[in-house]
C-alpha positions as CSV (number, residue, x, y, z in Angstrom):
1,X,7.9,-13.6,-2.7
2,X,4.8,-12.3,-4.1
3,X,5.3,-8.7,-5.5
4,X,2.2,-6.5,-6.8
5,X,1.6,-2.5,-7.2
6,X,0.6,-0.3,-5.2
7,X,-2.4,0.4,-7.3
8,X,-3.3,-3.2,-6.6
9,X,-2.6,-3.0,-2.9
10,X,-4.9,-0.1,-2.8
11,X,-7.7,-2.1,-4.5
12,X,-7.0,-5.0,-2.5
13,X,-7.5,-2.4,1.2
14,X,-10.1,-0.8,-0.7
15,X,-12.2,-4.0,0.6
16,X,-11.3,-3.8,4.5
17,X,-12.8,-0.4,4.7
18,X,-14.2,0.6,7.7
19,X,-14.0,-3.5,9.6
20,X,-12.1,-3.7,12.7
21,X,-8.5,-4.3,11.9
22,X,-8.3,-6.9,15.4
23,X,-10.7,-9.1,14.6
24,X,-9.1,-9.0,10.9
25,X,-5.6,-9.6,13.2
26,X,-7.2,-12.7,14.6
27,X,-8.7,-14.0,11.8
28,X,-5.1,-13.8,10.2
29,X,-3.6,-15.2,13.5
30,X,-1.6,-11.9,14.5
31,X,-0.7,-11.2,17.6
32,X,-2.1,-8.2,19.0
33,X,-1.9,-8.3,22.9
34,X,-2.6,-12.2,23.5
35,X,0.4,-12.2,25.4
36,X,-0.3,-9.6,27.5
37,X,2.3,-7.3,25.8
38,X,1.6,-5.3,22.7
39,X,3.1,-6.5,19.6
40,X,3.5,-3.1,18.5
41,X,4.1,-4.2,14.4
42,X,1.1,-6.2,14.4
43,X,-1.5,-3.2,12.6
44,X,1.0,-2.9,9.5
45,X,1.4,-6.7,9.6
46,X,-2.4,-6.6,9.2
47,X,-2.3,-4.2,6.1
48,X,0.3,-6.2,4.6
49,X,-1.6,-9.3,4.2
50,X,-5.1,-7.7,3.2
51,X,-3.4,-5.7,0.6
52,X,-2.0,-9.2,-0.4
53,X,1.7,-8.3,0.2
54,X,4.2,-11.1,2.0
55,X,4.5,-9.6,5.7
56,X,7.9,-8.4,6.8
57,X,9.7,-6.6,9.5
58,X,11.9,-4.9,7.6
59,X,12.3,-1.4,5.7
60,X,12.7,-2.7,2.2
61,X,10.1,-2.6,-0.1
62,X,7.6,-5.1,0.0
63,X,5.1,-4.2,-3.5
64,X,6.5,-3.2,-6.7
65,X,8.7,-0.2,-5.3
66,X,6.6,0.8,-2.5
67,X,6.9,-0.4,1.4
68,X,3.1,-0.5,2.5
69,X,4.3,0.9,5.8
70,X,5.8,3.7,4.8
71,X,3.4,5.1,2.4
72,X,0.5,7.6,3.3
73,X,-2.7,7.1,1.7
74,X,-5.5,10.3,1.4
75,X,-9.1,10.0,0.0
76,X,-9.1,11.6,-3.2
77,X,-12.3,13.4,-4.4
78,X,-13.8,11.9,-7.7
């Protein structure tokens, strides 16, 4: 299991800013609606793997005492 900061995770997101986060889903070979019902997990199953976190379903943390999906990120200024 591959553990990193949250610092790093941002770094690592910092990259995907502003690309569509389906074709980054298909490029990763995520399900989004393929099967004609939404996989309704699949946009923080995206984040996890471009911030370089090991995807999971569950509520435990994932980075270095963090859980990318539960975490609110703001622009800061400077």
């Amino acid at each position: 299991m591959k553990i990193i900061t949250r610092a790093n995770a941002i770094i690592n997101l910092k990259k995907y800013i502003g690309q569509d986060l389906r074709s980054l889903a298909l490029k990763y070979k995520i399900t989004t609606f393929e099967t004609g019902k939404q996989n309704k997990g699949w946009k923080g199953l995206v984040l996890e793997k471009l911030a370089g976190l090991d995807t999971n379903i569950s509520k435990a943390p994932n980075g270095l005492n963090f859980e990318l999906k539960s975490v609110s990120f703001y622009l800061k200024e400077g």
